[in-house]
Residue, then its C-alpha position, 0 to 999 in steps of 0.5 A: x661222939x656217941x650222941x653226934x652219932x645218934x643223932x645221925x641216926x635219928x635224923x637217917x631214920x627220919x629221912x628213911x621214914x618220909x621217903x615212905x610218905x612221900x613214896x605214897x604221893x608219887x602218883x598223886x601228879x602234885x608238883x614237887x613229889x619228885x624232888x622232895x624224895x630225892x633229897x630225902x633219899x640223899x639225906x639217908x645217903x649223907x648222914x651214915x657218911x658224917x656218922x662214918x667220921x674216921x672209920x672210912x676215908x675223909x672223901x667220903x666223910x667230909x667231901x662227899x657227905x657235906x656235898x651230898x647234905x648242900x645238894x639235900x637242901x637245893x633239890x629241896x628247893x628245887x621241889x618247893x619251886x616246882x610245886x610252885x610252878x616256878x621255874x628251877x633254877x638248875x644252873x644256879x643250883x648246880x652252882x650252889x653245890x660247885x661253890x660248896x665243893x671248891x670250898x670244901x676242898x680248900x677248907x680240907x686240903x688247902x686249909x684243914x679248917x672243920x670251923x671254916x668248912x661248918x662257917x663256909x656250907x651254913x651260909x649256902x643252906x642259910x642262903x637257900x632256905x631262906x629263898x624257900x621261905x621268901x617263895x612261900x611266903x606270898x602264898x600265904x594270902x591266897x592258900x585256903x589252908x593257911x596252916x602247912x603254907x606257915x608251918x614250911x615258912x617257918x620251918x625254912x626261915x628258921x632254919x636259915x636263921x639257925x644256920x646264919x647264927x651258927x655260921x656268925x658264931x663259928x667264924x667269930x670263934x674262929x677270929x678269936x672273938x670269946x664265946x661264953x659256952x664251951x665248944x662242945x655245947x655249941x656245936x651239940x646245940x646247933x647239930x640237934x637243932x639241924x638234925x630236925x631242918x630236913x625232917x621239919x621241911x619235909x613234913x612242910x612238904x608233905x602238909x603242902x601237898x596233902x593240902x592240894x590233893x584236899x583241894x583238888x578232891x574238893x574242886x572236883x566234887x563241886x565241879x562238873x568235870x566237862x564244863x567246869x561250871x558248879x556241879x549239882x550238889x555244890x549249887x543247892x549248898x551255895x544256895x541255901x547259904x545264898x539263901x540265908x544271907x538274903x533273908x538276914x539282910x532283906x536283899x533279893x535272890x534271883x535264879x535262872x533256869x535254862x537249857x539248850x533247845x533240840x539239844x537231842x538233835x545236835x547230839x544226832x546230827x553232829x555226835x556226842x563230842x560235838x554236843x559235849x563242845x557245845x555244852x563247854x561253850x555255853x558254860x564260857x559265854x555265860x561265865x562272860x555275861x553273868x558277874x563273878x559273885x554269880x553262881x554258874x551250875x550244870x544240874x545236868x544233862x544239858x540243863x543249867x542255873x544261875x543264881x543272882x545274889x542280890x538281884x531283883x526279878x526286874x533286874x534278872x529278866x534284864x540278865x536273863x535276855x541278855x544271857x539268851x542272846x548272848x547263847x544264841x548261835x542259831x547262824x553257827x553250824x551247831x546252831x543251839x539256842x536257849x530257852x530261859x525261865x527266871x524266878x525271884x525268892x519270896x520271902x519264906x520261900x525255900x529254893x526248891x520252891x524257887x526252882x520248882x517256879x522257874x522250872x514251870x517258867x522254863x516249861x512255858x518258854x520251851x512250849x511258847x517256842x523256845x529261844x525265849x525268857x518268861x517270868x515266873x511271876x507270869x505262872x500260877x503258883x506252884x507248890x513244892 
């Protein structure tokens, strides 16, 4: 009895800890946060309950402790499917923990039957951890950290295959089947086992959400946070790997440089918010024209690039106008239009070189009169 209650414990204590981590993702916005700490915090409320066995009344130690444990498990899933931006279930939830309670009461004073109560709520968890697992599951294919999607995978179907087994075994001891170790063993085996289920799914939890701040970090440093095209720094990496995948294979790289005409003036006219509007629209239209292996990035300011990997300079000044009148709004009431520089990498060429002649490109098209694409093979040559 002794190591049941230290066990308890353990787990409380473990429970007590990841209500501390989880407390510090409250305010992170990751969907699930809420109900991960609330089945935590039941946990630290139950296990004393199971503990308490015979020093305070059976409501507590064997009602409440086991409905309060089966609710720990379904607010659980319930965060996993929130993280998911699944929708929550809470009728069908909720009649997880109402089957639990009648079974519980029938088990305990209809038939006091502990090993028909262990059989009766180890189906329920195994039933709901094991929904977790098949929610998971499918993530896996597209999550860019693999790593905490497996471990909570494994964790729930574990859990609800651990708890099937010990539910077949107990109903098969309470049949009369024989069973080859001593009870005490048993029920040691599977209680150290499942002290670790709460903890191990949390840590899952908490991986998951770890995993989504990095990527929501990430997505923020290499986008632009206005119009959600590249940032600048995101677009100098992606070419240089563009970049080298060019010359490994002999293929072209392609780059067109451009940006609004009188920008200033819509900006004067119209305000900056409306200018910010334009800014958004043009990184749309162009996402609309370009192809999705395209690189779309704002430099900055009202200044933009696409990279064209395997793309030849014919081929992107045919993109290159069709992405000029695809901008041209000259009959809206902002009335914005482009000016469009396009230059192709030569061999042993860097991308600052390339840009630098795209650059003189877009230059002449702004002085010939804007709302136009010129070719930086019409430019003399310019040294970076």
């Amino acid at each position: 009895m002794l190591i049941v209650v230290s066990l308890i414990l353990v787990t409380m204590a473990l429970s007590a800890v990841m209500l501390l981590v989880l407390s510090s993702l409250r305010g992170s916005g990751v969907r699930g946060i809420h109900e991960w700490f609330a089945a935590n915090a039941m946990a630290v409320v139950s296990l004393p309950l199971f503990a308490a066995r015979g020093a305070l009344p059976d409501l507590l130690t064997v009602e409440v402790a086991n409905i309060l444990l089966l609710g720990t498990t379904a607010t659980m899933l319930a965060g996993f499917r929130r993280h998911l931006q699944l929708r929550v279930p809470a009728r069908r939830l909720a009649g997880y923990i109402g089957l639990g309670l009648l079974l519980v009461l029938a088990l305990h004073h209809g038939v006091d039957s502990m090993g028909g109560r262990v059989v009766a709520m180890s189906l329920l968890h195994a039933a709901m951890c094991f929904e977790m697992g098949m929610l998971l599951r499918p993530r896996l294919q597209h999550a860019e950290r693999r790593y905490p999607v497996l471990f909570t995978v494994y964790a729930t179907v574990g859990n609800a295959a651990i708890q099937l087994v010990r539910a077949l075994l107990y109903g098969a001891h309470m049949a009369g089947a024989p069973i080859p170790w001593d009870d005490t063993i048993v029920s040691m085996t599977f209680f150290s086992i499942g002290a670790l289920a709460l903890p191990a799914l949390t840590l899952g939890a908490v991986m998951m959400a770890t995993a989504d701040l990095i990527a929501r970090a990430q997505h923020a440093a290499n986008h632009d946070h206005l119009t959600g095209a590249r940032s600048r720094r995101a677009f100098f990496e992606l070419a240089g790997r563009e970049q080298s995948r060019a010359e490994r294979r002999g293929s072209p790289l392609s780059l067109l440089l451009f940006d609004v005409d009188h920008f200033k003036r819509i900006n004067d006219t119209h305000g900056h918010a409306t200018g910010d509007l334009v800014l958004v629209d043009i990184v749309r239209r162009t996402g609309a024209v370009v192809r999705s292996i395209d690189i779309v990035a704002r430099l900055g300011g009202e200044e933009f690039a696409v990279l064209l990997p395997d793309t030849g300079a014919d081929t992107a000044l045919l993109v290159a106008e069709r992405l000029r009148h695809g901008l041209d709004r000259a009959a809206d009431r902002t009335g914005y239009t482009v000016s469009i520089g396009a230059a192709t990498l030569h061999h042993g060429e860097s991308i600052d070189a390339m840009l630098s002649r795209a650059d003189a490109a877009l230059y002449a098209a702004k002085a010939g009169g804007r709302n136009a694409v010129v070719d930086a093979r019409c430019m003399p040559l310019v040294t970076v």
